[in-house]
VMD Tcl script that draws the C-alpha trace (Angstrom):
set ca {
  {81.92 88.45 122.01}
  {82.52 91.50 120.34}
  {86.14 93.04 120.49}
  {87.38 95.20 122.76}
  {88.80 98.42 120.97}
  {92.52 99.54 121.91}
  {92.89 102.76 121.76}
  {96.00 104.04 119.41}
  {99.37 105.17 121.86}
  {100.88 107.82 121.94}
  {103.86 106.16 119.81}
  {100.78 105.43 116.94}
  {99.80 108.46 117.56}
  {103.60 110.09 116.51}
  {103.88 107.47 113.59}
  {100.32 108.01 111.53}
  {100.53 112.27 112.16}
  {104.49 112.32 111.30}
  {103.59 109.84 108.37}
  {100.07 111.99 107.03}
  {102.30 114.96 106.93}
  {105.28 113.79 105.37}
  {103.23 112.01 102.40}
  {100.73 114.81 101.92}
  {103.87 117.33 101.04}
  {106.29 114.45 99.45}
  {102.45 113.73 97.34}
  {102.84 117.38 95.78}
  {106.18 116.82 94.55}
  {105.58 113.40 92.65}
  {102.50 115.27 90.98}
  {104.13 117.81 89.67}
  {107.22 115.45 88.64}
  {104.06 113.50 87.00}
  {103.03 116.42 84.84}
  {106.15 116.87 82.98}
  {108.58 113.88 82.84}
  {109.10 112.78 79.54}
  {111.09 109.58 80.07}
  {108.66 106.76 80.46}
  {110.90 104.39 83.12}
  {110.60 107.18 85.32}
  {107.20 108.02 85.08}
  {106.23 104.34 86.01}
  {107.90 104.06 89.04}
  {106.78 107.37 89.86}
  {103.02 106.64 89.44}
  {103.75 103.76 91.40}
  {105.43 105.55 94.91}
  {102.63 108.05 94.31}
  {99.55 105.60 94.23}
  {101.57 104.41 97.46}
  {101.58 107.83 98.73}
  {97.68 108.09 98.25}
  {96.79 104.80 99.55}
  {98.64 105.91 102.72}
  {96.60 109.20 103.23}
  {93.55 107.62 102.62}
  {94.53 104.50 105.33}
  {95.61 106.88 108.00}
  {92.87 109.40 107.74}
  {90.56 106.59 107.76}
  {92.15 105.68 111.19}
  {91.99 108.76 112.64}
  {88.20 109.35 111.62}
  {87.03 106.02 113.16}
  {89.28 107.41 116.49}
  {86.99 110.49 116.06}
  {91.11 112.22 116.25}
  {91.63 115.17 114.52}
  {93.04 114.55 110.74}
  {95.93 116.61 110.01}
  {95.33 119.75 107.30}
  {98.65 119.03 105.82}
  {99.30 119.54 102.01}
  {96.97 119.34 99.21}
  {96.71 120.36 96.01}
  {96.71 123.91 97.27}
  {100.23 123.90 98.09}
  {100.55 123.24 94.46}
  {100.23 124.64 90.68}
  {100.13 121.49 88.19}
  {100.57 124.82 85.51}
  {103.89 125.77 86.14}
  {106.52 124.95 83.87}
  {109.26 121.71 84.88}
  {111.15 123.15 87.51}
  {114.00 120.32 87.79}
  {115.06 117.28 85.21}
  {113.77 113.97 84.68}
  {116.62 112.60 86.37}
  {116.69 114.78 89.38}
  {112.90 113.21 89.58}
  {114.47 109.67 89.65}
  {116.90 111.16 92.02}
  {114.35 112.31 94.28}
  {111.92 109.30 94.50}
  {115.96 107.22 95.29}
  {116.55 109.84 98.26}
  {112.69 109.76 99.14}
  {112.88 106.51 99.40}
  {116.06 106.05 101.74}
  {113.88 108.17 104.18}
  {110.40 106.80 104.25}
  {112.09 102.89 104.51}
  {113.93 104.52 107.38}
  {110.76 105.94 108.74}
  {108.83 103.02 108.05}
  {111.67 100.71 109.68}
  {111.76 103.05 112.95}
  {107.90 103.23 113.87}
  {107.09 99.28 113.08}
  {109.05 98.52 116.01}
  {106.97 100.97 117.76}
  {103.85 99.92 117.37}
  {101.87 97.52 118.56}
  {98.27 97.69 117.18}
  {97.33 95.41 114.45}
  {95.66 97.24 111.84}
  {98.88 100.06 112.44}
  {101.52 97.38 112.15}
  {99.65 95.83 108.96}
  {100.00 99.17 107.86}
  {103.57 100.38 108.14}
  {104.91 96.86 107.07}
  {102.36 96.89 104.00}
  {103.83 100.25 103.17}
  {107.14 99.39 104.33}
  {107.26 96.25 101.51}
  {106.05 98.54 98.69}
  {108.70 101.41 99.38}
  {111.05 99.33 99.22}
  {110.06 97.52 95.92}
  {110.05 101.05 94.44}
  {113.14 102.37 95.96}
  {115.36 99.30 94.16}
  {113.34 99.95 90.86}
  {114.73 103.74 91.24}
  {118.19 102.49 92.10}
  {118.04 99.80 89.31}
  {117.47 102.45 87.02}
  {119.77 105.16 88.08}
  {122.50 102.51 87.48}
  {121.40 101.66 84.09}
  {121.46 105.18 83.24}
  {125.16 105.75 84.99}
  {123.71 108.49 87.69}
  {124.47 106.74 90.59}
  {127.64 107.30 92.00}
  {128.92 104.34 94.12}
  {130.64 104.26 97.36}
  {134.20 103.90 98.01}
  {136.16 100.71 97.49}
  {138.59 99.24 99.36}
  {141.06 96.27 99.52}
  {139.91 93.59 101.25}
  {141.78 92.84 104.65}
  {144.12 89.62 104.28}
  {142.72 88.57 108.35}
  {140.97 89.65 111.29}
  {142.46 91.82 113.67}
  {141.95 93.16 117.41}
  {142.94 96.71 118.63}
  {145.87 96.85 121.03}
  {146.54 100.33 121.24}
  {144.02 103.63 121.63}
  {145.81 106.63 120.60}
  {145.59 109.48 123.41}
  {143.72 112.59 122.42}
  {147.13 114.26 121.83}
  {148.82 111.94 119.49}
  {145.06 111.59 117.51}
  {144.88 116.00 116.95}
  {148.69 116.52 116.76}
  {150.57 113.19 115.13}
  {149.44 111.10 112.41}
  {145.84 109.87 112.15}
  {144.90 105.83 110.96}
  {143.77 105.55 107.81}
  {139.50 105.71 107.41}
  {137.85 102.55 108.00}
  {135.29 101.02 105.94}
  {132.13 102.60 108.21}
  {133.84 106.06 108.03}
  {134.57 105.83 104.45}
  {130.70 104.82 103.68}
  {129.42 107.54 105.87}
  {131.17 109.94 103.94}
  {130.16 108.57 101.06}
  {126.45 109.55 101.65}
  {126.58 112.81 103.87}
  {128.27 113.98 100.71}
  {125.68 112.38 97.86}
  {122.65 113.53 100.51}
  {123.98 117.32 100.49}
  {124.42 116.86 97.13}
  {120.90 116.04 95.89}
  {119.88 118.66 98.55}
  {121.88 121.29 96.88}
  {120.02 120.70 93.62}
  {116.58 121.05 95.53}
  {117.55 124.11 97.41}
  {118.72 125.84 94.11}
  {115.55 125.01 92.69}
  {113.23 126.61 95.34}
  {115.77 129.10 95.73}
  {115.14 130.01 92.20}
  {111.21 130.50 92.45}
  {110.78 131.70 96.16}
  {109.03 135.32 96.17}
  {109.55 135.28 99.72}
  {112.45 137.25 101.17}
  {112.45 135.75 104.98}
  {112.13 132.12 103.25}
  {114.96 132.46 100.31}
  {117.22 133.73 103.00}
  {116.72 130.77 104.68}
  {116.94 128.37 101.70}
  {120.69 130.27 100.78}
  {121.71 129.29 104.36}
  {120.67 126.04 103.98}
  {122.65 125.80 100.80}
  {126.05 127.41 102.33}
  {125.50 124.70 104.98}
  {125.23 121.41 102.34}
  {128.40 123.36 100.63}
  {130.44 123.37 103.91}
  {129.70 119.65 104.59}
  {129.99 118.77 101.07}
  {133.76 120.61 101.24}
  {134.46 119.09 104.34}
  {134.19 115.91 103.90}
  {135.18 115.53 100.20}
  {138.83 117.61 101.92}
  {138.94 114.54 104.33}
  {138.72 112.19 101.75}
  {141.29 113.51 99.67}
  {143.60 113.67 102.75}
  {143.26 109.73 102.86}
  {143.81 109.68 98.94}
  {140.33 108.61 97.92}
  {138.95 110.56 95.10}
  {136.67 113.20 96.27}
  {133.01 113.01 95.37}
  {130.37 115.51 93.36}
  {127.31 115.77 92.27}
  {125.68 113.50 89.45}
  {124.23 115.78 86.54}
  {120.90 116.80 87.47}
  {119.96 120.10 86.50}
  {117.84 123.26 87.72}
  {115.24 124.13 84.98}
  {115.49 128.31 84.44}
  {111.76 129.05 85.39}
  {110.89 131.11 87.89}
  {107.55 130.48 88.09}
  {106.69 128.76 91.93}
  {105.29 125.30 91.28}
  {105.00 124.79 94.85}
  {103.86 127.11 97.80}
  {106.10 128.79 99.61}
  {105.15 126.62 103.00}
  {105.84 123.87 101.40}
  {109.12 124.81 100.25}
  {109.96 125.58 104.17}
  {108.11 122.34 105.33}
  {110.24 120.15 103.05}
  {113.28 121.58 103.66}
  {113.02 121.91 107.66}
  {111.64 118.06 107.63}
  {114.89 117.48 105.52}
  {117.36 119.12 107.79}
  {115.93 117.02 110.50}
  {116.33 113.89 108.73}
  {120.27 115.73 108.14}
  {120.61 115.95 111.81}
  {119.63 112.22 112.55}
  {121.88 110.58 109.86}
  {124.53 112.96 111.51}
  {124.49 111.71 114.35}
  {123.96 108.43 113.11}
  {127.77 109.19 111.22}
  {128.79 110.36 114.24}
  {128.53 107.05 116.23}
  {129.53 105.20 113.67}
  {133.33 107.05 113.14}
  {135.99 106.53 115.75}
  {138.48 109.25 114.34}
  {138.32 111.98 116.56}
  {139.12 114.39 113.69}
  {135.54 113.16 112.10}
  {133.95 113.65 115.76}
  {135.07 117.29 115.81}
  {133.53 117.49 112.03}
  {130.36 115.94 112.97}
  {129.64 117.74 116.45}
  {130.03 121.24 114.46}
  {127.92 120.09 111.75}
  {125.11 118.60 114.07}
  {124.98 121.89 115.60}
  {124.70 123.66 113.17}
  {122.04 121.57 111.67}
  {120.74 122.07 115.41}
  {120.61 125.88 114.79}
  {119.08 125.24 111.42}
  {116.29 123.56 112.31}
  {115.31 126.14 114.98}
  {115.34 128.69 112.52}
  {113.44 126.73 110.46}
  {110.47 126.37 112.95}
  {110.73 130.04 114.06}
  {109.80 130.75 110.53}
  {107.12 128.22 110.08}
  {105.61 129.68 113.56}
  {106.23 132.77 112.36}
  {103.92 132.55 109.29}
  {101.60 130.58 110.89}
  {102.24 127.37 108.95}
  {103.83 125.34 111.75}
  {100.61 122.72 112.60}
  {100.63 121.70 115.98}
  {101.55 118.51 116.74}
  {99.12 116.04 119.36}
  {99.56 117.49 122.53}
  {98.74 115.30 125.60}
  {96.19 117.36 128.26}
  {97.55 119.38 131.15}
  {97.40 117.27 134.05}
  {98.84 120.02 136.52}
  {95.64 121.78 135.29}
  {93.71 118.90 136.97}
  {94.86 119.29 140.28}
  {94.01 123.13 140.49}
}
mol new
graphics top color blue
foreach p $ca { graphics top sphere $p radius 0.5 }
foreach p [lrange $ca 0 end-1] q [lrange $ca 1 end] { graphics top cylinder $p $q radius 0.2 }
display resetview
């Protein structure tokens, strides 16, 4: 008996067109990290996490072609110019296939609990296992070379202990705040290295953008990774932990574009709304209420970001529409 086919849900649906887009543009950026590194370690795991990236494409537009569903334009090779001179270092490359990874394991991790089709389960967890493999290779390495930065360290407590006493709002804004637990302390830790390896980016495409509307929007963007970076390096210094900065990467000085301008604006809004997840994420996971008040006015602005961000990308008529279910009011009419 032949089997049945299942068509793909709307959740599959989500995970292969968020996943095609995200590798097509993060695919441009290994290339053109490709075509000038110079330290051999790197390039490795590079060509590795960008056969990965290819493999992917190929696998989900495969999928959507035998579901006779529309394959997402994109980014190509168009969004790209393999001739333009190194526009950040061969660390900040290792740097970026670290941070790349932290997101795609994340992404990975989120959709394989949401789908259910075999062939798409076989092929977030395949993809899942190999990002990961690369991701310790480029954290291996960034500790052999001294460029990664660890978190915070703390003495160990001498027993376990229960809370007997909430502070009121009162005594938590006006008197004498606890000292940062160990969840606080690590989300700190990497809000401030994410904003920092952002920073480096944003300089970068700030550096090569011809376009006025999207530069603008790439300075904001920067003035917003300095305020959080500020922030929370001033509350760790309150708590007398040494504040953190950024590792030495480097901005090349060309100003010659490597990448298109709606890519620049793709990556970065896609960025900021990975930003506004992990914020939140921060968020739940801090139970000073000074850190609450820093999170909610960082989550909206990242909120306000973001919409700016897609006005823009609407506005020059790069913003691809995601799968949109049919009208079913249109049905009854």
């Amino acid at each position: 008996m032949a089997k049945q086919k299942i068509p793909l849900t709307t959740a599959e649906i989500t995970a292969l067109w968020i996943s095609y887009m995200n590798c097509s543009a993060t695919r441009c950026f290994y290339k053109h990290f490709l075509q000038h590194l110079e330290e051999q370690e790197i390039k490795e795991i590079l060509e590795e996490v960008l056969n990965t990236c290819d493999e992917t494409i190929v696998e989900i537009k495969n999928i959507f072609q035998e579901e006779n569903f529309p394959v997402p334009q994109g980014f190509s090779d168009k969004d790209l110019d393999l001739t333009a001179p190194p526009l950040f270092t061969d660390l900040f490359a290792l740097s970026f296939i670290y941070r790349a990874g932290q997101m795609i394991i994340s992404h990975y991790a989120t959709y394989i609990g949401k789908v259910a089709r075999e062939d798409i389960v076989h092929l977030f967890d395949g993809r899942l296992n190999k990002t990961t493999q690369s991701y310790k290779k480029s954290l291996n390495l960034m500790l052999s070379k001294g460029i990664y930065d660890r978190p915070p360290k703390m003495e160990y407590p001498d027993s376990v202990e229960f809370i007997h006493h909430l502070p009121s709002l009162l005594e938590t804004w006006l008197g004498e705040s606890r000292p940062l637990n160990a969840f606080e302390l690590s989300e700190l830790f990497f809000a401030i290295e994410r904003n920092c390896i952002g920073i480096i980016m944003l300089k970068g495409f700030i550096q090569v953008s011809k376009d006025k509307d999207v530069k603008e929007y790439l300075k904001q963007g920067k003035k917003l990774s300095e305020k959080q970076i500020f922030t929370f390096n001033k509350v760790l210094m309150k708590d007398e932990f040494f504040p953190t900065y950024p590792v030495s990467m480097e901005v090349k000085n060309s100003t010659v574009p490597p990448y298109s301008e709606k890519l620049m604006l793709f990556f970065i809004s896609a960025s900021n709304t990975v930003g506004l997840h992990t914020l939140c994420q921060a968020a739940t996971m801090s139970m000073r209420k000074d850190l609450a008040v820093h999170y909610g006015h960082f989550i909206s602005e990242a909120m306000k970001y973001s919409s700016e961000g897609l006005s823009l990308l609407i506005k020059r008529g790069w913003m691809e529409q995601p799968p949109q279910a049919s009208d079913q009011k249109n049905l009854y009419e």
